[in-house]
C-alpha positions in Angstrom: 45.6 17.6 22.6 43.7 14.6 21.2 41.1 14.8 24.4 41.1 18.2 22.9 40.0 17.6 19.2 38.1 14.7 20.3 36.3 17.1 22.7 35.4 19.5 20.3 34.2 17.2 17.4 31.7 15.9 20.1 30.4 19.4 20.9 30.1 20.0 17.3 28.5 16.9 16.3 26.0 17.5 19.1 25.4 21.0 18.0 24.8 19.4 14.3 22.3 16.8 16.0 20.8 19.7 17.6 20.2 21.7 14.0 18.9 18.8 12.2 16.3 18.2 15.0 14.9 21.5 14.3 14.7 21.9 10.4 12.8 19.6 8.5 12.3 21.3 5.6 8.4 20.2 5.9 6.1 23.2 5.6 3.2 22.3 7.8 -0.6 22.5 6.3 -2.8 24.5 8.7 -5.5 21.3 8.0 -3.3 18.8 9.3 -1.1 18.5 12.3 2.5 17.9 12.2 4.0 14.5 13.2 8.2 14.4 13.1 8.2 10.3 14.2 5.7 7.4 13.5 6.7 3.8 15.3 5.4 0.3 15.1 5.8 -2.8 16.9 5.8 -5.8 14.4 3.3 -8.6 15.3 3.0 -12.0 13.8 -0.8 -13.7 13.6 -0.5 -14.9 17.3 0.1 -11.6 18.9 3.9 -12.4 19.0 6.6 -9.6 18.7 8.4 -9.4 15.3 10.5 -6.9 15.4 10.0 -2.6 15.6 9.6 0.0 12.7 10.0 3.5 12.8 9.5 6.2 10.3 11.3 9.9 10.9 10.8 12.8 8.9 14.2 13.8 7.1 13.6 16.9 5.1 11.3 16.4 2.1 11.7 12.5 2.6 11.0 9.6 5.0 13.4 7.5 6.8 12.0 4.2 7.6 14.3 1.6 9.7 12.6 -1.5 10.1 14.6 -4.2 13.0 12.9 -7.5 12.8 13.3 -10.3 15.4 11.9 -14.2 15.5 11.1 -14.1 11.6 12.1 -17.1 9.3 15.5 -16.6 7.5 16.0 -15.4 4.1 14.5 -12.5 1.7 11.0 -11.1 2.8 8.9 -8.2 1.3 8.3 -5.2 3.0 6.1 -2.2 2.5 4.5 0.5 4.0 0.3 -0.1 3.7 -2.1 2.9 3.1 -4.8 1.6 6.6 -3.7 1.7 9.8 -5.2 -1.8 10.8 -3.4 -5.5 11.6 -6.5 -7.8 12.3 -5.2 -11.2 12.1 -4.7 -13.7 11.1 -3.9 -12.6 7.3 -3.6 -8.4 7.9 -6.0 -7.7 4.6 -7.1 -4.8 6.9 -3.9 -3.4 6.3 -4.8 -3.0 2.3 -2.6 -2.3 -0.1 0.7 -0.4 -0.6 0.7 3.1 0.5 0.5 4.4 -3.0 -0.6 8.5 -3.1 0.9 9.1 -6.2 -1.0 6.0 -8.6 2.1 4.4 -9.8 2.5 0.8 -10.4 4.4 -1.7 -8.1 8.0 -2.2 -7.5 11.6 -0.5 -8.4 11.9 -2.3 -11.9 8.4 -2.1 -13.1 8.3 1.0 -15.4 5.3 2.4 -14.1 6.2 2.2 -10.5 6.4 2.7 -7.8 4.4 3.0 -4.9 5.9 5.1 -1.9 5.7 2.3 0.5 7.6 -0.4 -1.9 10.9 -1.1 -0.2 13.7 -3.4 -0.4 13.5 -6.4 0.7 14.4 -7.2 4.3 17.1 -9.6 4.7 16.9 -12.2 7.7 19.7 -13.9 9.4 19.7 -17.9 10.5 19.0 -15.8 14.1 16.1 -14.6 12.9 17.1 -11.1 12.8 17.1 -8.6 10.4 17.7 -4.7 10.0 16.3 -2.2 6.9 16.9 1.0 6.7 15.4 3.0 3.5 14.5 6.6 2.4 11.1 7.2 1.1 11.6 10.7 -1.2 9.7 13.3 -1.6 7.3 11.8 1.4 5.4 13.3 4.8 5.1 11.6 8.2 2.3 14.1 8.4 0.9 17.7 7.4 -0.6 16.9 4.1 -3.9 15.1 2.5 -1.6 12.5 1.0 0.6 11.9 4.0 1.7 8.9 5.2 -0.6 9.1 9.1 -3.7 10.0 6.8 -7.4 9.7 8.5 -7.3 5.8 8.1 -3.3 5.9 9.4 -0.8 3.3 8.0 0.6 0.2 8.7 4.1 -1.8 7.8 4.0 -5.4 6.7 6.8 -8.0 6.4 5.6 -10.8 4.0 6.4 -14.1 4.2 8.8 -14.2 0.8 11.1 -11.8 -1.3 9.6 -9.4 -3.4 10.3 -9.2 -7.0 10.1 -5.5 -7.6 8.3 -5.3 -10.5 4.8 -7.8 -10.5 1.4 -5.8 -9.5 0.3 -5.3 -7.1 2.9 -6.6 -4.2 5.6 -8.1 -6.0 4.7 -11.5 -5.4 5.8 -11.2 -2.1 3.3 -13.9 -0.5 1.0 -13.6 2.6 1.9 -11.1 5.2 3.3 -12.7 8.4 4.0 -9.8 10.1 2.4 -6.3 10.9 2.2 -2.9 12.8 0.2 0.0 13.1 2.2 2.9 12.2 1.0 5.7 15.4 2.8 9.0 15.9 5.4 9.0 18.5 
């Protein structure tokens, strides 16, 4: 009887998995194409892997998981940059915070905050670290002010925590990390 139930709640759950594939709730623009996934390999000014990032559409909003490797313990900023580009060694080309709707910085300052602020990414003494965060009322793709855009986007772990409120990065330090967000 348990094999049974147990059974059964795997059918369903695949059969859920199966529905949520399909429906995104994202109504396509005819002037951009439609992008579901977006991935990044994390690289630090060397060339050296840092870790993975991937962005998945999830209705109306963006789930971004971020799994970071090899980076220094402790508290680091990390956000989602409006240019597709990570030419080291300090990843300016990445610009600033993906920011389509013109808000200020950070979860605490009252004119914020950008769509790529995030929480802060939390490193273990092994150097590794997970994130996972939903960025609402967002596009992968589809849309003038979605996330792949003409110039693309990037994701950038930075070498301190971020303070959720100071302009225009939180005070988050230099960027020791980055990858080039491309459609998967």
């Amino acid at each position: 009887m348990k094999a049974h139930i147990l059974a059964l709640g795997a059918v369903a759950s695949i059969s859920l998995v199966g529905c949520a594939a399909t429906d995104y709730g994202v109504e396509p623009d005819d002037d951009f194409p439609q992008a579901l996934t977006a991935s990044a390999q994390l690289l630090d000014a060397s060339g050296r892997a840092m870790g993975t990032a991937t962005a998945t559409q999830s209705g109306d909003s963006i789930r971004v998981r971020i799994e970071g490797v090899g980076l220094p313990s402790g508290a680091h900023g990390a956000h989602v940059h409006m240019t597709g580009q990570c030419i080291a060694p300090g990843f300016d080309s990445a610009g600033g915070h993906w920011n389509p709707t013109n808000r200020g910085h950070g979860s605490e300052n009252p004119a914020g905050m950008h769509k790529g602020d995030m929480p802060n990414i939390l490193i273990g003494t092994n150097g590794a670290g997970t994130l996972e965060y939903t960025i609402a009322a967002a596009r992968i793709s589809g849309s003038s002010d979605a996330l792949l855009d003409e110039d693309g986007a990037a994701i950038v772990i930075h070498s301190g925590p971020d303070d959720y409120r100071s302009d225009p990065s939180g005070n988050s330090g230099a960027r020791i990390a980055c990858g080039v967000f491309a459609a998967a």
